[in-house]
Kinemage of the C-alpha trace (Angstrom):
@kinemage 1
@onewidth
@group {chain A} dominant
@subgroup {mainchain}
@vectorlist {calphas} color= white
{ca unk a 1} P 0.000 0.000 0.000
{ca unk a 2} L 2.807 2.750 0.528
{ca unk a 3} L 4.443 1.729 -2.449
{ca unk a 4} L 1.682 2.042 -4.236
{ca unk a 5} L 0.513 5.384 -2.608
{ca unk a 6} L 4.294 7.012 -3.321
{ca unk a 7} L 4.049 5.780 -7.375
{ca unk a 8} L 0.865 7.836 -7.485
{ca unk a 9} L 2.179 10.578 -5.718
{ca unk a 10} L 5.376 10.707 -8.153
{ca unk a 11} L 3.063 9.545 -11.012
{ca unk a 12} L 0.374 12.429 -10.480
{ca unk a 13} L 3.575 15.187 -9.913
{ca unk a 14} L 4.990 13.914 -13.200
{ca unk a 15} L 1.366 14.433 -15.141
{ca unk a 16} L 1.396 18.139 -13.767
{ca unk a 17} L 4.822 18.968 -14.448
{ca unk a 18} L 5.181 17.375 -17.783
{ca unk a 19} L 1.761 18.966 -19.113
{ca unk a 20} L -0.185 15.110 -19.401
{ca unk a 21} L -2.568 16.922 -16.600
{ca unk a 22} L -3.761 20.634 -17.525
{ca unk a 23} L -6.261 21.785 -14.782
{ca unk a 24} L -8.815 24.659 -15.539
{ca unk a 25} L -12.228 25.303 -16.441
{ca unk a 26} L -13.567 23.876 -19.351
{ca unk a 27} L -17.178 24.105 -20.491
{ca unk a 28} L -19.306 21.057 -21.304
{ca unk a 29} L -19.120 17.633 -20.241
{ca unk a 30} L -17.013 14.504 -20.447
{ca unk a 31} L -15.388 13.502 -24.052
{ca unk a 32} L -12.988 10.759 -24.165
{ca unk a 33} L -11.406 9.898 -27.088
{ca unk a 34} L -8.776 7.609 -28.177
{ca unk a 35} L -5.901 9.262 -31.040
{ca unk a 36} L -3.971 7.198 -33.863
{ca unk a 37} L -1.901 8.880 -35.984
{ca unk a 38} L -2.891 10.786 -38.679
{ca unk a 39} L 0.124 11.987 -40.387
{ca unk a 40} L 3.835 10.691 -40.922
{ca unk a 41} L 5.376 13.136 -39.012
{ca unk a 42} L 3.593 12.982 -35.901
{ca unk a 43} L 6.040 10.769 -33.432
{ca unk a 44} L 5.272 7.186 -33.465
{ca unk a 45} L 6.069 6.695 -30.048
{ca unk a 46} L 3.109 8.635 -28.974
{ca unk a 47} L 0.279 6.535 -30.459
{ca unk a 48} L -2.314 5.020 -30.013
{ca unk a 49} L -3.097 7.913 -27.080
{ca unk a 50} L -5.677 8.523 -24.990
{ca unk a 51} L -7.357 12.216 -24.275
{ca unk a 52} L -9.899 13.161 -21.594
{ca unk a 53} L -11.626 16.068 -21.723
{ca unk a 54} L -13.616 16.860 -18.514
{ca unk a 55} L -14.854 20.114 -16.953
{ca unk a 56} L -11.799 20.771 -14.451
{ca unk a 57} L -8.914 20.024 -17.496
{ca unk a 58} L -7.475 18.337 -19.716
{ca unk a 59} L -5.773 14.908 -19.343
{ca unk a 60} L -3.639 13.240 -22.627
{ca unk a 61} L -1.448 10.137 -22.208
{ca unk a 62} L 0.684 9.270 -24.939
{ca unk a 63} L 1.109 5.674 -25.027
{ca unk a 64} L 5.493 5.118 -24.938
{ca unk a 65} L 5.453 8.374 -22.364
{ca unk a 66} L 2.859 7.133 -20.126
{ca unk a 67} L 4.444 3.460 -20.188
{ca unk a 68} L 8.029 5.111 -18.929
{ca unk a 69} L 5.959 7.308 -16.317
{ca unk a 70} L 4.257 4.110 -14.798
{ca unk a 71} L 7.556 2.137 -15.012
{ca unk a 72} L 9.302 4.996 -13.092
{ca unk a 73} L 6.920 5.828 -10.593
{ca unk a 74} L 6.981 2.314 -9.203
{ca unk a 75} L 10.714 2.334 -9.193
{ca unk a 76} L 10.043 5.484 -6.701
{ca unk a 77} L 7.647 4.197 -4.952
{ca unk a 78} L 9.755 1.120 -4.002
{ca unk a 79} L 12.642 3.308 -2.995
{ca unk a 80} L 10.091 5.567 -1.045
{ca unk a 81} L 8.428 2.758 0.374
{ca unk a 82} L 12.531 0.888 1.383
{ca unk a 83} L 13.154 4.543 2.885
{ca unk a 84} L 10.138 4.867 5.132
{ca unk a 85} L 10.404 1.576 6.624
{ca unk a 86} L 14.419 1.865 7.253
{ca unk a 87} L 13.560 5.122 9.258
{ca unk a 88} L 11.225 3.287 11.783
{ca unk a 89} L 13.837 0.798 12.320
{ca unk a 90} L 16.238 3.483 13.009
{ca unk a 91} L 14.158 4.902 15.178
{ca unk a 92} L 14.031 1.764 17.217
{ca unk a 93} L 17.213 0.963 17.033
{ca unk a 94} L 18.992 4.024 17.365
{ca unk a 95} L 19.850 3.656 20.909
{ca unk a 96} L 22.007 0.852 20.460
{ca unk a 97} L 22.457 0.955 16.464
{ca unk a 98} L 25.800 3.189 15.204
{ca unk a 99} L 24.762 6.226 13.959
{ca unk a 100} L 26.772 6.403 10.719
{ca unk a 101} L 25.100 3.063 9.559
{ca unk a 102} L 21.973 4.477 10.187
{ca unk a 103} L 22.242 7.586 8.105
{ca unk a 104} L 23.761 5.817 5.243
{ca unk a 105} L 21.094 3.246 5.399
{ca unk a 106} L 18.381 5.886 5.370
{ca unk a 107} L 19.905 7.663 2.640
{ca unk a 108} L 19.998 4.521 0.628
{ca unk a 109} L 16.649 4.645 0.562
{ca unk a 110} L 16.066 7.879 -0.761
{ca unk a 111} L 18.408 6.860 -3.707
{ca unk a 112} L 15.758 6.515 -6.437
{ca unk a 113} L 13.432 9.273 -5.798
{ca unk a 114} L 16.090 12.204 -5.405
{ca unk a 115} L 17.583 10.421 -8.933
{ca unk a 116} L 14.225 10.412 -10.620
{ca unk a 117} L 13.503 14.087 -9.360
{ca unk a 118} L 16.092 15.509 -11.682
{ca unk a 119} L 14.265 14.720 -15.012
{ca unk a 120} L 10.657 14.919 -13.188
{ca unk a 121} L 7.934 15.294 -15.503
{ca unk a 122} L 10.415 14.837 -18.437
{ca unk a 123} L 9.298 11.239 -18.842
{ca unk a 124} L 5.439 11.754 -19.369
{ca unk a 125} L 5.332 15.344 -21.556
{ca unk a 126} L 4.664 15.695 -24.929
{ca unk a 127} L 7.199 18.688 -25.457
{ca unk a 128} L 9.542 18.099 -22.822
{ca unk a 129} L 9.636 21.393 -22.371
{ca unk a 130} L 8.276 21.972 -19.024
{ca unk a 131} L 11.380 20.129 -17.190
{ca unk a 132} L 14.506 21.838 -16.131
{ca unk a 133} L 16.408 18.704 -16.271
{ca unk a 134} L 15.975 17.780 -20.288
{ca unk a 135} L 19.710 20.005 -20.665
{ca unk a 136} L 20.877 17.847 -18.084
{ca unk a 137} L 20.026 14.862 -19.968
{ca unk a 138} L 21.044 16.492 -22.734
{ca unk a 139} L 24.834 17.314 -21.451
{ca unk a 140} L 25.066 14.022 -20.302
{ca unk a 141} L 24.318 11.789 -22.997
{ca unk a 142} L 26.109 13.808 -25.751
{ca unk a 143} L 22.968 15.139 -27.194
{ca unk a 144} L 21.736 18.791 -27.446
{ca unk a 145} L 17.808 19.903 -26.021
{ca unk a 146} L 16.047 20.694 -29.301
{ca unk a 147} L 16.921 16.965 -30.213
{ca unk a 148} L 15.443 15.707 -26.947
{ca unk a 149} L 12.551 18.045 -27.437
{ca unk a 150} L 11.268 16.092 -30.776
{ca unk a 151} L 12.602 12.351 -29.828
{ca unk a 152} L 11.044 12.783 -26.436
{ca unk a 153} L 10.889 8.789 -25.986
{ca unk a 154} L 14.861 9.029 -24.944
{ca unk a 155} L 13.966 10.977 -21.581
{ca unk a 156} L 11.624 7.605 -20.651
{ca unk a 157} L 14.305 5.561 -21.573
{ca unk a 158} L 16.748 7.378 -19.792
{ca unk a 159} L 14.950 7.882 -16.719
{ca unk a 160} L 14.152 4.192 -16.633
{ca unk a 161} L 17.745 3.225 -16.941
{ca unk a 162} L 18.791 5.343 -13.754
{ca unk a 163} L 16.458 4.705 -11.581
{ca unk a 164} L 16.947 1.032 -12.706
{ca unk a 165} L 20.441 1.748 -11.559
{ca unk a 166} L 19.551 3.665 -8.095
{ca unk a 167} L 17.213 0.600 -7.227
{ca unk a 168} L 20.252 -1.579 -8.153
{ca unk a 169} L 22.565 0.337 -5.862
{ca unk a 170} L 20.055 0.749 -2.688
{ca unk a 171} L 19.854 -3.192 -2.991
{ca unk a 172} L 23.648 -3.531 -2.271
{ca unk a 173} L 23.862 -0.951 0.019
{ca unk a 174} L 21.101 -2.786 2.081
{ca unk a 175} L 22.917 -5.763 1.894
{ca unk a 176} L 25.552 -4.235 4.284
{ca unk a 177} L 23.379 -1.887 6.644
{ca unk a 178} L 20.113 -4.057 6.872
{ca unk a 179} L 21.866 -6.666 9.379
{ca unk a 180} L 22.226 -3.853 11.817
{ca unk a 181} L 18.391 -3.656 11.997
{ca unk a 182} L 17.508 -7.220 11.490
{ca unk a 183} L 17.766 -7.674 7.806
{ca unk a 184} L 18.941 -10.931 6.787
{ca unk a 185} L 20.667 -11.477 3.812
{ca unk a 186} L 18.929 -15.141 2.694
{ca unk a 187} L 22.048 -15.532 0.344
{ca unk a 188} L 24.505 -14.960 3.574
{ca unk a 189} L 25.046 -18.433 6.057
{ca unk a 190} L 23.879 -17.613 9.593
{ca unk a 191} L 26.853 -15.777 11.599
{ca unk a 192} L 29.067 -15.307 8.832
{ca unk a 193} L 30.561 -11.845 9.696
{ca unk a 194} L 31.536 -9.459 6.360
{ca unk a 195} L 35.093 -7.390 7.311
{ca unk a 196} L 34.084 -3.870 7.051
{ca unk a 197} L 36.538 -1.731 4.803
{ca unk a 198} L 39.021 0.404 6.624
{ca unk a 199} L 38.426 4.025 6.371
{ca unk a 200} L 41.569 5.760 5.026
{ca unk a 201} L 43.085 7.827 1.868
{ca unk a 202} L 42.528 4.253 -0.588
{ca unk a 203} L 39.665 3.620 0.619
{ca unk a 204} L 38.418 7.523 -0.258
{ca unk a 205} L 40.377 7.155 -4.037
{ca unk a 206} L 38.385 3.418 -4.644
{ca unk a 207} L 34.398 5.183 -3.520
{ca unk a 208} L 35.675 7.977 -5.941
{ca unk a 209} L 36.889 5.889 -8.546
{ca unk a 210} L 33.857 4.134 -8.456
{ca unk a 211} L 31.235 6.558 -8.944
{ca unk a 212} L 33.418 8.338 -11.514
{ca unk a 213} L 33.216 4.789 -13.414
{ca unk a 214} L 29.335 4.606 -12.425
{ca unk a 215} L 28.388 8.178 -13.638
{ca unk a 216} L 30.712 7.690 -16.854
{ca unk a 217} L 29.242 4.147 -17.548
{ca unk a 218} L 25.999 4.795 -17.344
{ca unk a 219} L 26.104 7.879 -19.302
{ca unk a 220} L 27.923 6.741 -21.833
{ca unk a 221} L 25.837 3.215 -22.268
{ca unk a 222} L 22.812 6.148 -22.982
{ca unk a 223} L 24.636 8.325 -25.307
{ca unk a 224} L 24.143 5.175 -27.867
{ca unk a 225} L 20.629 5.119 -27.581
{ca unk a 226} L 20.876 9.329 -27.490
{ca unk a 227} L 22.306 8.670 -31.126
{ca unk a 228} L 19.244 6.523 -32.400
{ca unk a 229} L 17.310 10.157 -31.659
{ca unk a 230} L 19.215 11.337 -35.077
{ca unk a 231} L 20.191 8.445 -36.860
{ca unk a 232} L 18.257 5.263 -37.842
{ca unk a 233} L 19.937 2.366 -35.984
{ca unk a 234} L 18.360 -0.592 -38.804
{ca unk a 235} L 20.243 1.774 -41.617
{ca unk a 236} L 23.505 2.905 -39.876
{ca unk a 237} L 26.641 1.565 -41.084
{ca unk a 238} L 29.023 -1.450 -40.130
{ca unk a 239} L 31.633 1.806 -38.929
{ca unk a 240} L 28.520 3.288 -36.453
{ca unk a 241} L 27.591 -0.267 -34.997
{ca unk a 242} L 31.696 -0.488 -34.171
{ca unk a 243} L 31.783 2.301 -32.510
{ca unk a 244} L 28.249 1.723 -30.744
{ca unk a 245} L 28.837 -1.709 -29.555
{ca unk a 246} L 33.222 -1.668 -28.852
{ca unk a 247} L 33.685 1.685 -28.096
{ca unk a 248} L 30.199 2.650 -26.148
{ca unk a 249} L 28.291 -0.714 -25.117
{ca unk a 250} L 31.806 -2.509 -24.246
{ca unk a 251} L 33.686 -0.520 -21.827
{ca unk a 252} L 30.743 1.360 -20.779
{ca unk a 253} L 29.330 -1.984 -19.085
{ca unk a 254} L 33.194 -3.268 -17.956
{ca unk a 255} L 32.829 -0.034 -15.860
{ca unk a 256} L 29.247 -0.244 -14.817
{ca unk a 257} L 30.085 -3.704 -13.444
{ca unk a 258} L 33.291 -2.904 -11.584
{ca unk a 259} L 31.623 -0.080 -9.990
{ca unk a 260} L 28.802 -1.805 -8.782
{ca unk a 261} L 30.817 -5.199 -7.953
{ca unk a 262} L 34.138 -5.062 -7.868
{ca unk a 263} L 35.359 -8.179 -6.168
{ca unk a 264} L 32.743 -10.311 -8.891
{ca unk a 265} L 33.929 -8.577 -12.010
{ca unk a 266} L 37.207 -9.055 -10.743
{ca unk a 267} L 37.283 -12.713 -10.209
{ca unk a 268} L 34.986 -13.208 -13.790
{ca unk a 269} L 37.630 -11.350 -15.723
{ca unk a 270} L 40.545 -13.752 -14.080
{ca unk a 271} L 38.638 -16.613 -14.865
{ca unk a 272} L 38.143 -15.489 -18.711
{ca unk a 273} L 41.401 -14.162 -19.245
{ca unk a 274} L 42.913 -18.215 -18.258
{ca unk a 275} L 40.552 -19.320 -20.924
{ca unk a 276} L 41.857 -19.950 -24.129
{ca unk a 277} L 39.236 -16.916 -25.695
{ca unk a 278} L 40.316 -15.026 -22.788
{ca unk a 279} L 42.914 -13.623 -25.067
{ca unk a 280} L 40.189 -12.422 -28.008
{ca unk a 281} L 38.407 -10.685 -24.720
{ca unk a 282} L 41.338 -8.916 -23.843
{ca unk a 283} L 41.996 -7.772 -27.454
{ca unk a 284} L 38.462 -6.208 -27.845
{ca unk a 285} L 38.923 -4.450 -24.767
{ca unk a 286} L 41.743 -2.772 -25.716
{ca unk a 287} L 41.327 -1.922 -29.503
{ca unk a 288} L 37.981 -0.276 -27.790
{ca unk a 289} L 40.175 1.364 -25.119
{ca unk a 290} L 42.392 2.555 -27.565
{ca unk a 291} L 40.015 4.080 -30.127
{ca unk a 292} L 38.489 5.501 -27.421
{ca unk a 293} L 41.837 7.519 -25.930
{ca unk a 294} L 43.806 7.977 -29.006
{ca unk a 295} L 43.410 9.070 -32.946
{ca unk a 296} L 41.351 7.387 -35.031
{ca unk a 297} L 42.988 8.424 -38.880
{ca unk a 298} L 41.024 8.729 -41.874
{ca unk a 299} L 38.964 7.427 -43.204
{ca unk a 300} L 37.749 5.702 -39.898
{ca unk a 301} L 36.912 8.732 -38.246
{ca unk a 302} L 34.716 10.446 -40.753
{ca unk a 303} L 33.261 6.574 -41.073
{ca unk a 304} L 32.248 7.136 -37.379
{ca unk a 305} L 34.802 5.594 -35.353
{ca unk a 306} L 36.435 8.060 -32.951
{ca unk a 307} L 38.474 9.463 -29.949
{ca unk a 308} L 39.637 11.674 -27.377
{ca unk a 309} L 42.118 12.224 -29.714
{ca unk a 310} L 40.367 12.907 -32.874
{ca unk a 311} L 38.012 15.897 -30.809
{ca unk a 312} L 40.929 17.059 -28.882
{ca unk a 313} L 42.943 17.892 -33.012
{ca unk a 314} L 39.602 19.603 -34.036
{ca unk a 315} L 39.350 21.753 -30.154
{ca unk a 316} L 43.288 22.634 -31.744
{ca unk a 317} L 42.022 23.616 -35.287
{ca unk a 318} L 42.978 20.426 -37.129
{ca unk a 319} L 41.144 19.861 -40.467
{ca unk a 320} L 38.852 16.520 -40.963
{ca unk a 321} L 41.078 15.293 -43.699
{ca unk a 322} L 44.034 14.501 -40.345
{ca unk a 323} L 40.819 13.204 -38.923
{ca unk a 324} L 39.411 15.329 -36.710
{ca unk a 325} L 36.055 15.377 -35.399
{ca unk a 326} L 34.459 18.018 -34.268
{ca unk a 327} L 32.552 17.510 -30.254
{ca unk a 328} L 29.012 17.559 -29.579
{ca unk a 329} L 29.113 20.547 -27.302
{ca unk a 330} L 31.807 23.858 -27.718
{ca unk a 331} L 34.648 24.476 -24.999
{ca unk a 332} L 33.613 24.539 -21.743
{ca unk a 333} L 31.890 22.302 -18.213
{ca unk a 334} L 29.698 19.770 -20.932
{ca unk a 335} L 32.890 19.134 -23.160
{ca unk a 336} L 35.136 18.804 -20.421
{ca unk a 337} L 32.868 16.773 -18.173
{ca unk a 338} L 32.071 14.162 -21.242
{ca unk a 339} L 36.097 13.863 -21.842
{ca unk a 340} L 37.207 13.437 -18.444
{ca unk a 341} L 34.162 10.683 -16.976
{ca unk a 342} L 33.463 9.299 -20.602
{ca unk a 343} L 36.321 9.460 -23.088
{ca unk a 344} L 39.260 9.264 -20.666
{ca unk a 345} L 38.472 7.485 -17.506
{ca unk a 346} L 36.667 4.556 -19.424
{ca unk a 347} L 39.355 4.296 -21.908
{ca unk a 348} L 41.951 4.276 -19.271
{ca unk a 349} L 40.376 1.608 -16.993
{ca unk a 350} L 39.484 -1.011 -20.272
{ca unk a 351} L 43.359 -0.646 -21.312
{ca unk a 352} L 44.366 -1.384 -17.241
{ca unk a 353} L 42.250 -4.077 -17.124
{ca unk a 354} L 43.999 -5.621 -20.293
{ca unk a 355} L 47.230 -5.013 -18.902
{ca unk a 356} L 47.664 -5.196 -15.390
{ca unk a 357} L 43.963 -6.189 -13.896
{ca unk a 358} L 45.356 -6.609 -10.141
{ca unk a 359} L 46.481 -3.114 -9.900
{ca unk a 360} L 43.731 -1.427 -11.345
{ca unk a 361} L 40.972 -2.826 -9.028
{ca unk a 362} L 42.947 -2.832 -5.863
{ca unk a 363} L 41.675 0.783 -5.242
{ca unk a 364} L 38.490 -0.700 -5.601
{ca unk a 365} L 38.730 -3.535 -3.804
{ca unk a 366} L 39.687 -1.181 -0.820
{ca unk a 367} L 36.226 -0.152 -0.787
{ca unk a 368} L 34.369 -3.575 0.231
{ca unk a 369} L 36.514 -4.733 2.987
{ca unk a 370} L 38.325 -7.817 1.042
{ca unk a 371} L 41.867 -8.821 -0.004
{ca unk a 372} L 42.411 -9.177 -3.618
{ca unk a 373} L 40.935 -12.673 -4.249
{ca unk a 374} L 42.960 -14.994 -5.389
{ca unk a 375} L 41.486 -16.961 -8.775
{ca unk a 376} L 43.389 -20.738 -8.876
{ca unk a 377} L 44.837 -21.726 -12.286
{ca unk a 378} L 42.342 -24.520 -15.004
{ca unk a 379} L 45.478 -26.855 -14.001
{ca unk a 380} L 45.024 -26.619 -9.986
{ca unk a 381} L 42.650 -29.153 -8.669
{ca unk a 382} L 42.881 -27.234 -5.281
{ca unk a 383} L 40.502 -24.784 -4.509
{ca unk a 384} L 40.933 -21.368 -2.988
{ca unk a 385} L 41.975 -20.495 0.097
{ca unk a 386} L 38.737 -20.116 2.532
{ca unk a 387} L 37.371 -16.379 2.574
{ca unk a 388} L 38.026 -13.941 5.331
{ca unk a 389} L 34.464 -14.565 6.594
{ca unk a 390} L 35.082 -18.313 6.231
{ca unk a 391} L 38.109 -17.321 8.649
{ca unk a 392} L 36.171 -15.303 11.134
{ca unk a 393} L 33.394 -18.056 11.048
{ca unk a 394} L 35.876 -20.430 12.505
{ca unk a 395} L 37.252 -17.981 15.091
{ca unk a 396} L 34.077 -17.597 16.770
{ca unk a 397} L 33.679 -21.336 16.718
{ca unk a 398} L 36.703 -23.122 16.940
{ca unk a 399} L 35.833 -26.640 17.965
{ca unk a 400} L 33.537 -26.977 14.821
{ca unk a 401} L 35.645 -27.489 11.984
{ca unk a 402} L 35.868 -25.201 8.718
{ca unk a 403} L 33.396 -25.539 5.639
{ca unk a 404} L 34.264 -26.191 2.990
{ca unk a 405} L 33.615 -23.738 0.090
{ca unk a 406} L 33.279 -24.008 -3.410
{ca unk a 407} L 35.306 -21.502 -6.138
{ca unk a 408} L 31.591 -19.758 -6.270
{ca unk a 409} L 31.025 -19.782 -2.811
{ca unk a 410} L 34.810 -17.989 -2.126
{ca unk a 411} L 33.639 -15.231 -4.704
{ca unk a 412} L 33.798 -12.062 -1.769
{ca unk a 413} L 30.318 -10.363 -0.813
{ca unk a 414} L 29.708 -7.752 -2.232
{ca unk a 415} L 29.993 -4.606 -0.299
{ca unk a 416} L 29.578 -0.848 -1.286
């Protein structure tokens, strides 16, 4: 019942702000009326709708923007719903419950809504025009407003995706502050303790590294489907899909992955690279690393296929015959933002994960309380050493003797 009372909330704010509710005083009775579309420029995404006409206003619901606005307002309402409930057990427990914890744990909660706030309304309206946050979307995904304003369907699909993402996030974040109020992990054996992370400068550089990678992999997953706003994805070329599925989908979703769970996508890529494909996976990674950091010559880049490099020669005047490429946005916060989170940090981590993996997630590895887990050779029949819970398992109970865990079952818990 609250989470259904918080997606009507969020669903019914959306309507007003995104002009799918217009109040005011019409004459006459009730007329509803169900719209196709009548002419080939009308957006297909918006049909079949429904309209309501009724004394106090106006109601129209688009069928692809009312879809994303129900999607996303349950989304809220389950975050709403997580945050309301963690704040009672605070309250109850806050006389013997840590305080940090607490706040965190509350604030977990709250994760989706305050994300879906920023394009509020944006979802549901027919223009787009009555939310603040459509240049935000816009700076983010590599895309400019006026495009956003006629291929409205994006702003559903990208409001979907991140508070897909926020839900995603307030799961594992409950996974480490629910046991202090009585939140069981099923997954987790009884008494099995999980090492909190110490607090220090690595530990700071791995949280930071990891939302840079979050922010920049998310974004930069979107900025493909951004693309499909101007160019028909069924007739783009073999250069576009290249750059769309290497360069964007690839290391976009490496860093997505590590940010989220670290120790996992550590211990997967280990175990791929000692296959004998591992070393086709590693050779992806980097030729999209690389086209993503460096030059791309001609004729590749005016096929599609660039970098950091081939923007940075046409910032410095270069002419598109050396290959340069002119950015989405001119010199200043949206350029620099989109090279530093998108073009350089994602390029960067794919190539150190080709060369030296153990270095590059030790910072964050720092950040969920574990060693660097150790991934045995196809050759060893021995499995790996027992986990540090495994270890503090059998120092609470030393006379019963230590489980035995499987390669899957040594795989750390994830922590954020």
């Amino acid at each position: 019942m609250m989470t259904a009372f918080f997606a009507i909330v969020y669903a019914l704010a959306s309507m007003l702000f995104g002009g799918m509710i217009v109040l005011g005083t019409i004459r006459g009775g009730y007329t509803v009326e169900i719209l196709t579309r009548a002419a080939s420029f009308e957006p297909v995404w918006d049909f079949p709708g429904l309209l309501i006409v009724a004394p106090w206003g106006v109601v129209s619901l688009p069928w692809f923007p009312t879809l994303a606005m129900i999607v996303v307002s349950i989304g809220v309402g389950i975050g709403m719903s997580v945050a309301v409930l963690l704040l009672f057990r605070i309250l109850r427990a806050r006389r013997s419950a840590a305080g940090g914890p607490a706040v965190a744990g509350s604030v977990a909660g709250l994760t989706p809504a305050m994300i879906s706030l920023v394009t509020l309304g944006a979802c549901c309206s027919t223009t787009a025009a009555a939310s603040a946050g459509v240049a935000v979307v816009a700076a983010v995904t590599g895309t400019t407003t006026a495009t956003l304003i006629l291929n409205n369907w994006f702003l559903g699909v990208f409001q979907i995706a991140v508070v897909w993402m926020a839900l995603v996030a307030q799961e594992l974040l409950l996974r480490v502050y629910g046991g202090i109020f009585g939140l069981a992990d099923p997954r987790t054996p009884s008494g099995v303790l999980s090492p909190a992370p110490k607090v220090d400068r690595r530990f700071v550089a791995g949280c930071a590294l990891r939302v840079g990678l979050l922010a920049g992999g998310v974004t930069w997953s979107l900025a493909t489907v951004a693309d499909w706003t101007v160019v028909n994805a069924f007739q783009a070329p073999a250069a576009t899909w290249f750059y769309w599925i290497i360069e964007q989908q690839l290391v976009a979703f490496l860093a997505i992955f590590a940010a989220f769970a670290p120790a996992g996508t550590y211990v997967t890529l280990l175990r791929i690279f000692q296959r004998r494909w591992g070393l086709l996976v590693r050779a992806v990674l980097a030729v999209g690393g690389l086209c993503l950091l460096v030059w791309v010559p001609p004729p590749f880049a005016g096929w599609g296929i660039e970098g950091f490099g081939n923007e940075l020669a046409s910032v410095f005047g270069a002419p598109a015959s050396w290959g340069a490429v002119a950015p989405v946005f001119t010199p200043g916060l949206s350029l620099y933002l989109r090279w530093s989170l998108q073009y350089l940090l994602l390029s960067l981590f794919a190539l150190g994960v080709v060369i030296a993996p153990t270095s590059v997630f030790r910072p964050l590895l720092a950040t969920v309380g574990h060693p660097i887990p150790s991934v045995p050779s196809r050759a060893d029949p021995v499995g790996p050493a027992p986990s540090a819970t495994a270890s503090v398992e059998t120092a609470r109970n030393p006379s019963e003797p230590t489980p035995s865990l499987t390669p899957t079952a040594a795989t750390p818990r994830e922590s954020p």
